[in-house]
C-alpha positions, -999 to 999 in steps of 0.1 A, spaced: -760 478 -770 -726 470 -754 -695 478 -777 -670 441 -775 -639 458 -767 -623 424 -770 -637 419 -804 -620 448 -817 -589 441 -837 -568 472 -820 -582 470 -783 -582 430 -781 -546 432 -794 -538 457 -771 -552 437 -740 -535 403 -753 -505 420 -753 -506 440 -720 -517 405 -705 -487 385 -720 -462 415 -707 -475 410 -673 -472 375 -667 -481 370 -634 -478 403 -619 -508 428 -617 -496 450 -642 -463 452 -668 -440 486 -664 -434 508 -691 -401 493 -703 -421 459 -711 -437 474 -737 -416 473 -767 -430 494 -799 -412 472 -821 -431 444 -811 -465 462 -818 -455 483 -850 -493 479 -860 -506 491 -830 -489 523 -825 -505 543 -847 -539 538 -824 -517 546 -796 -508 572 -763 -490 569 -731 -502 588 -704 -479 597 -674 -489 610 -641 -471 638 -628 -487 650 -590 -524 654 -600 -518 659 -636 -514 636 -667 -491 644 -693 -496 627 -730 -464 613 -738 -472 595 -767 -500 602 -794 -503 580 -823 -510 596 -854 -543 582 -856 -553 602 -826 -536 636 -840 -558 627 -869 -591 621 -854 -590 646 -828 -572 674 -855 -542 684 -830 -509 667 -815 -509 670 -777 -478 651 -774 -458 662 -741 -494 686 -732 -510 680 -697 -547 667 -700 -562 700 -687 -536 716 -715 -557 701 -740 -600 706 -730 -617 728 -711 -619 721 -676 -653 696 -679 -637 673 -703 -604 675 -688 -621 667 -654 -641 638 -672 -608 621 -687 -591 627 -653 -614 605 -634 -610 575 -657 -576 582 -657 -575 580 -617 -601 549 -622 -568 531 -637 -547 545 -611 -567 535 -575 -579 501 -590 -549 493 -608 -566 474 -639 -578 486 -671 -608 505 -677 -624 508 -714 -645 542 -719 -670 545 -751 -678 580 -753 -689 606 -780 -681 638 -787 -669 667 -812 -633 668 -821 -624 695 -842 -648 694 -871 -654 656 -866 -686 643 -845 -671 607 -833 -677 578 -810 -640 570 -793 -633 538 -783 -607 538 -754 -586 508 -734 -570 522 -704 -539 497 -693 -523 505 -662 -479 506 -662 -462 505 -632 -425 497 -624 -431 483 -585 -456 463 -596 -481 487 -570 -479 519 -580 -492 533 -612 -469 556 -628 -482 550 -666 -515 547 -688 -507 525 -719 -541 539 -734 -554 524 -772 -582 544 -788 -603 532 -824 -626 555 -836 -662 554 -852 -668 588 -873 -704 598 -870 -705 629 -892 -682 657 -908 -696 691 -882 -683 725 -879 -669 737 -851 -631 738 -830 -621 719 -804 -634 744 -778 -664 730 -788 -660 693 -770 -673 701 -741 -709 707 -758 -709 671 -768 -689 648 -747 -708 626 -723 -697 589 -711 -718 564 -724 -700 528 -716 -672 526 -686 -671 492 -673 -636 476 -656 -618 449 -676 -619 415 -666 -582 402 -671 -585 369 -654 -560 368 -623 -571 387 -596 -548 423 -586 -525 416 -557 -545 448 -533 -527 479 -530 -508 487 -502 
């Protein structure tokens, strides 16, 4: 069964709010989005900025240090996982970054002594309107079971099971 995305009081947020800071462009930039304007949202938050090939974690909400038992704040994505999931997370990262629109990701895996189904909205940023220089990425989570184990241990367990491109009803101006 397909998890609504849009049904879910932090991700459908999220995307109303990405929509309405875009207008009509493809995509808003980073200095559209105002944390004061989403004070409930933050929490269920990260920003994600692409640096060459890498992606650095600017922001992580506390709800994400919670679930996944570490703050990565200012870490690189292969910083964070072993080189499989690091290399998974990269590819939906780039996903948002070539086709310029969001991607949502349900996935399940171990984090830190947690077993867990994340829920993820990718949102593309970009300050030309073209180029993607920023994730605005919103995450809710669905704990399975209490496990042991460290996060080391993610790459046992992680596997994409839902990655489909979001709709947003006005079609991307194409890249050039």
């Amino acid at each position: 069964m397909k998890f609504d995305y849009r049904a879910d009081p932090i991700l459908g947020e999220t995307l109303a709010y990405w929509q309405g800071k875009r207008g009509n462009r493809s995509m808003p930039s980073r200095r559209d989005i105002d944390p004061a304007e989403i004070p409930k949202l933050l929490p269920q938050l990260q920003l994600i900025e692409m640096i060459g090939e890498r992606y650095r974690y600017r922001l992580v909400g506390t709800s994400l240090v919670q679930a996944f038992g570490k703050d990565y704040t200012g870490k690189h994505a292969d910083e964070v996982s072993d080189a499989a999931r690091a290399g998974a997370i990269s590819r939906i990262y780039r996903l948002v970054q070539e086709k310029r629109q969001p991607v949502f990701l349900r996935s399940s895996y171990v984090a830190g002594k947690n077993e867990l189904i994340a829920n993820r909205l990718y949102l593309p940023l970009s300050n030309d309107d073209r180029t993607v220089g920023m994730i605005l990425g919103a995450l809710t989570f669905e704990f399975l079971k209490p496990i042991a184990g460290e996060w080391g241990s993610a790459q046992l367990a992680f596997f994409e099971s839902q990655v489909e491109m979001v709709e947003t009803r006005q079609a991307l101006a194409p890249h050039r």
